[in-house]
C-alpha atoms as one frame of an Amber mdcrd trajectory, in Angstrom:
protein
 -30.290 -45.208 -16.353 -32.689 -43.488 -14.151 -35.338 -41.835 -16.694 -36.054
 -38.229 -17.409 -39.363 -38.288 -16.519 -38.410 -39.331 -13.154 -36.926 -36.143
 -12.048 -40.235 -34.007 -13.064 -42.061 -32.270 -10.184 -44.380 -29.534  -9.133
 -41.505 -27.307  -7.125 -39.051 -25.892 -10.100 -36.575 -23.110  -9.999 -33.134
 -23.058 -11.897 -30.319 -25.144 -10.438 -28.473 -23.369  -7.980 -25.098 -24.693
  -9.340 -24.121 -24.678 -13.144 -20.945 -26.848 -15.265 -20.302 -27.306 -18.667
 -18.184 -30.414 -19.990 -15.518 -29.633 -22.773 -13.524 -31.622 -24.916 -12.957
 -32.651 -28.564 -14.944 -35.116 -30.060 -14.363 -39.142 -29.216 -13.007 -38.378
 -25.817 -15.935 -39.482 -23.925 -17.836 -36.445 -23.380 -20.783 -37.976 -24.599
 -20.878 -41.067 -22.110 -19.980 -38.786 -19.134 -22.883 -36.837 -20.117 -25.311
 -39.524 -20.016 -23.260 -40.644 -16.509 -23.886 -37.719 -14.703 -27.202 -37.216
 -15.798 -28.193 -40.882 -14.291 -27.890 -38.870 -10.783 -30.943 -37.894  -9.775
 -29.230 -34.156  -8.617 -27.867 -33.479 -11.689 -29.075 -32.379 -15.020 -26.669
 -32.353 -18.335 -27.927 -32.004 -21.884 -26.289 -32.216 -24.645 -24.305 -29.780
 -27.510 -25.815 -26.553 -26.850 -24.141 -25.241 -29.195 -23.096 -27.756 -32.103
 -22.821 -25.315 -35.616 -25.213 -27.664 -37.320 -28.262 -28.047 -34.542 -29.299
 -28.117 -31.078 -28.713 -31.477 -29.591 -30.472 -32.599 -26.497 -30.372 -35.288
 -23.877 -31.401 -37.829 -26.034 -29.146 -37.110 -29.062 -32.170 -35.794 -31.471
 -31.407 -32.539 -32.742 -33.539 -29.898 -33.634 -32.764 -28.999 -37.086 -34.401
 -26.276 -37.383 -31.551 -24.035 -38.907 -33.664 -20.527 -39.168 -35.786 -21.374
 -35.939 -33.624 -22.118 -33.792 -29.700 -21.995 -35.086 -30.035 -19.160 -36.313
 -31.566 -17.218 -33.310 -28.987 -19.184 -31.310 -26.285 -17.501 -33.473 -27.589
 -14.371 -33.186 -27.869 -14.443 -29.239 -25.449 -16.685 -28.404 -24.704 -15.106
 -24.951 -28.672 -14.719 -24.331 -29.045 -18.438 -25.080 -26.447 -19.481 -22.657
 -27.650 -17.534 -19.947 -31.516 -19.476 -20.858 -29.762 -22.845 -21.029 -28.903
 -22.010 -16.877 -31.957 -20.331 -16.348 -34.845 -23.306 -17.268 -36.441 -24.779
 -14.353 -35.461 -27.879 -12.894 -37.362 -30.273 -10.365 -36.325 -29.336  -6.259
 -33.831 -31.584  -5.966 -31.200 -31.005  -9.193 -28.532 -29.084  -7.498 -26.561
 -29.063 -10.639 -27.581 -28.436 -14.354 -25.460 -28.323 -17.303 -24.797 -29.052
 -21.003 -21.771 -30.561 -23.163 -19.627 -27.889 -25.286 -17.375 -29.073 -27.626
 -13.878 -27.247 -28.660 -14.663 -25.507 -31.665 -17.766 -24.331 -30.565 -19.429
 -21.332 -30.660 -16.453 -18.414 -29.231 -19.066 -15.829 -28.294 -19.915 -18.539
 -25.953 -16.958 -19.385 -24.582 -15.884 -16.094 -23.822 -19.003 -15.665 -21.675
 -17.856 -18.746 -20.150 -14.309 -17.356 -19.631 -16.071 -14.154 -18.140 -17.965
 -16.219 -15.447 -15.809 -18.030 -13.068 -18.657 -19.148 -11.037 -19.290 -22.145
 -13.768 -17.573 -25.406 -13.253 -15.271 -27.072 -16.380 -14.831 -30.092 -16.567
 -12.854 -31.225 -19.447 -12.492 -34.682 -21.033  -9.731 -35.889 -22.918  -8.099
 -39.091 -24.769  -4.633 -40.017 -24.607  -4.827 -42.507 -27.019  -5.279 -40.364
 -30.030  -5.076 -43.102 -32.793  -8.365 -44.778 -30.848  -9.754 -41.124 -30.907
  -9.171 -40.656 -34.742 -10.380 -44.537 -35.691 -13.641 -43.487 -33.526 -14.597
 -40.438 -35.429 -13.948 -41.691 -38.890 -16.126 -44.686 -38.049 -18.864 -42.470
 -36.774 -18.742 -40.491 -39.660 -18.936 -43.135 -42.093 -21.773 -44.575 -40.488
 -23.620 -41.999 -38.954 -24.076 -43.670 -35.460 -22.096 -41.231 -32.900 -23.707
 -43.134 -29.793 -25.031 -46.725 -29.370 -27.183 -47.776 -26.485 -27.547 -51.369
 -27.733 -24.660 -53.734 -28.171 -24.343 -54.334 -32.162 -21.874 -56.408 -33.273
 -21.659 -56.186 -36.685 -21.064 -52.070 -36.329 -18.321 -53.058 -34.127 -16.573
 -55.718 -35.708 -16.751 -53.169 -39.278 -13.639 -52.333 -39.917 -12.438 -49.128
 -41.051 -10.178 -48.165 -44.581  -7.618 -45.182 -43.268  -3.826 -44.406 -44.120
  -1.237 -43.197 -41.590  -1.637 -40.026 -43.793  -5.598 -39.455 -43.108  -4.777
 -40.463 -39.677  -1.644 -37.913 -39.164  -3.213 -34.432 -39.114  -6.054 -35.106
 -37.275  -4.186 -36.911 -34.487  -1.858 -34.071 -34.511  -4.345 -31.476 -34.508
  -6.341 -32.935 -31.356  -3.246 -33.497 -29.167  -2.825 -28.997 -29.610  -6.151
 -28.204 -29.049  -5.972 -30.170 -26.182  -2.215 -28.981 -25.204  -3.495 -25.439
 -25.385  -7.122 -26.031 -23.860  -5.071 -27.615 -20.486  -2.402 -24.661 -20.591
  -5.948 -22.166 -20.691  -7.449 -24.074 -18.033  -4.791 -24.078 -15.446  -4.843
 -19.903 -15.659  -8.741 -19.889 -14.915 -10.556 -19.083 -11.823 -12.953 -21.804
 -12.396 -13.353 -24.596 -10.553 -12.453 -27.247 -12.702 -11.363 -30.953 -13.027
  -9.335 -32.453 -16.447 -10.200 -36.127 -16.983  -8.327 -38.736 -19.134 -11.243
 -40.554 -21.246  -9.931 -43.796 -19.250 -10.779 -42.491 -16.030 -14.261 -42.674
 -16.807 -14.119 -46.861 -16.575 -12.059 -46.839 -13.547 -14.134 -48.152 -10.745
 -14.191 -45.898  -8.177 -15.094 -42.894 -10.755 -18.304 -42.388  -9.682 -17.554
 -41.775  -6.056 -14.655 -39.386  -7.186 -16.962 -37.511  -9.509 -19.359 -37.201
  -6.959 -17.290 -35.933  -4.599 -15.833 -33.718  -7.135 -19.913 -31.891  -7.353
 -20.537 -32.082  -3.530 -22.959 -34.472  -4.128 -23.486 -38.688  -2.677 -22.800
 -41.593  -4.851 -25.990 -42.808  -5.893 -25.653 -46.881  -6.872 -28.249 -46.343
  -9.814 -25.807 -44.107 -12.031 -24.744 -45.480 -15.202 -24.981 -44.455 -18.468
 -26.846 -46.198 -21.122 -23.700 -46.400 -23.270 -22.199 -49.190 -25.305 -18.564
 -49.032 -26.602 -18.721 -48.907 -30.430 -15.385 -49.755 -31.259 -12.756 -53.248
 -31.086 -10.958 -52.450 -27.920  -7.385 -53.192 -29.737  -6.782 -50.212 -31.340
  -4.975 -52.280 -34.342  -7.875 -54.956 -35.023 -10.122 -51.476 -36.200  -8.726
 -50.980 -39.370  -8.858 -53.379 -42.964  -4.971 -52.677 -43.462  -3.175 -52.640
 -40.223   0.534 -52.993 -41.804   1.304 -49.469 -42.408  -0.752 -47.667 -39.317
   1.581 -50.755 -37.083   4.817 -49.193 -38.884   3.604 -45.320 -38.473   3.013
 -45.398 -35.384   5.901 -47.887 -34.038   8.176 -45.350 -35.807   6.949 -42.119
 -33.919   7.075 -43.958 -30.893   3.063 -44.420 -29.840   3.268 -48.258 -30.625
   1.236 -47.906 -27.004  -1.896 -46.921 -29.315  -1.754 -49.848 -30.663  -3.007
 -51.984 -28.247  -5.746 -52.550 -25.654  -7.180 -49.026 -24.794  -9.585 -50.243
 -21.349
């Protein structure tokens, strides 16, 4: 990924065009993120607004609850507007950040209000894969991996169709209603199914999609944390097979990329 540093220079000014990337959590905001940000005309941080902290680029968060969280809180509309307003080097024609549903609403109405911002919203079909993903970053704390570990991968995780079942359910409506909002907005926008993002020609459409060329040098930094059969991820895979072959999504079940 091309660095950071590289995109410093003496001529700065805000970005002339602005997007945010929504979604849920485990649907691949994160890795588009770091994707988009490998172009040297873009610039994309990270949750903005995340209850808990600021989190940037790199994934560090300022935790600073009363320094920073709290004035956030406060000013949440002020603080968006700053987040658009910081300089950037000449060339980044597009700045943004990653907000995730469930965010801050003060925020997200000002987003609503300003149909000049592009969306672009992420989101996983494969719900079971979505669920496994979050209860294994939760357990272990790592939400984004950078270097292939194969241990952390291979660890599987204990979970009942039961812990599974409201949380997959609960996802798929946020989503269902977040699509049905988008598709009445103004904004330019684009919906993306988490695997689109591995498809090979993504770049080029995502590109396209910002008015801005290819570059060969994007890629993001990202490793896949997780067995890519859905099943193998879990110490007792008898009763999630049954669960989810009765409902009908035995498709979860297998290979996901």
């Amino acid at each position: 990924m091309r660095s950071i540093l590289s995109k410093l220079g003496s001529s700065r000014r805000p970005a002339p065009h602005r997007f945010v990337i929504l979604g849920l959590p485990r649907s691949g905001t994160t890795y588009l993120m770091t994707l988009l940000n490998a172009h040297p005309q873009i610039f994309c941080t990270g949750e903005q607004f995340n209850p808990k902290a600021v989190v940037g680029l790199s994934g560090d968060r300022d935790e600073s609850f009363e320094r920073v969280v709290a004035d956030r809180d406060a000013n949440p509309v002020t603080f968006l507007e700053e987040i658009f307003q910081r300089p950037q080097p000449a060339r980044v024609d597009w700045t943004g950040f990653k907000f995730m549903l469930g965010h801050n609403i003060a925020a997200f109405r000002a987003l609503e209000a300003d149909p000049d911002i592009t969306l672009i919203h992420v989101w996983r079909e494969n719900r079971l894969a979505q669920v496994t993903s979050l209860i294994k970053a939760v357990q272990s704390q790592k939400w984004v991996q950078s270097k292939e570990d194969h241990e952390h991968v291979a660890r599987k995780i204990d979970a009942t169709p039961r812990q599974i079942s409201q949380r997959w359910h609960e996802n798929a409506m946020t989503d269902y209603l977040f699509t049905s909002w988008l598709a009445h907005q103004p904004h330019r926008h684009i919906s993306l199914e988490y695997r689109e993002l591995f498809a090979p020609e993504f770049n080029d459409r995502i590109c396209d999609f910002l008015g801005v060329e290819s570059d060969p040098a994007m890629q993001s930094p990202l490793v896949k944390q997780g067995i890519n059969t859905i099943l193998d991820r879990f110490e007792e895979p008898r009763a999630i097979k049954h669960y989810f072959t009765t409902i009908g999504h035995e498709r979860w079940l297998e290979d996901e990329l």
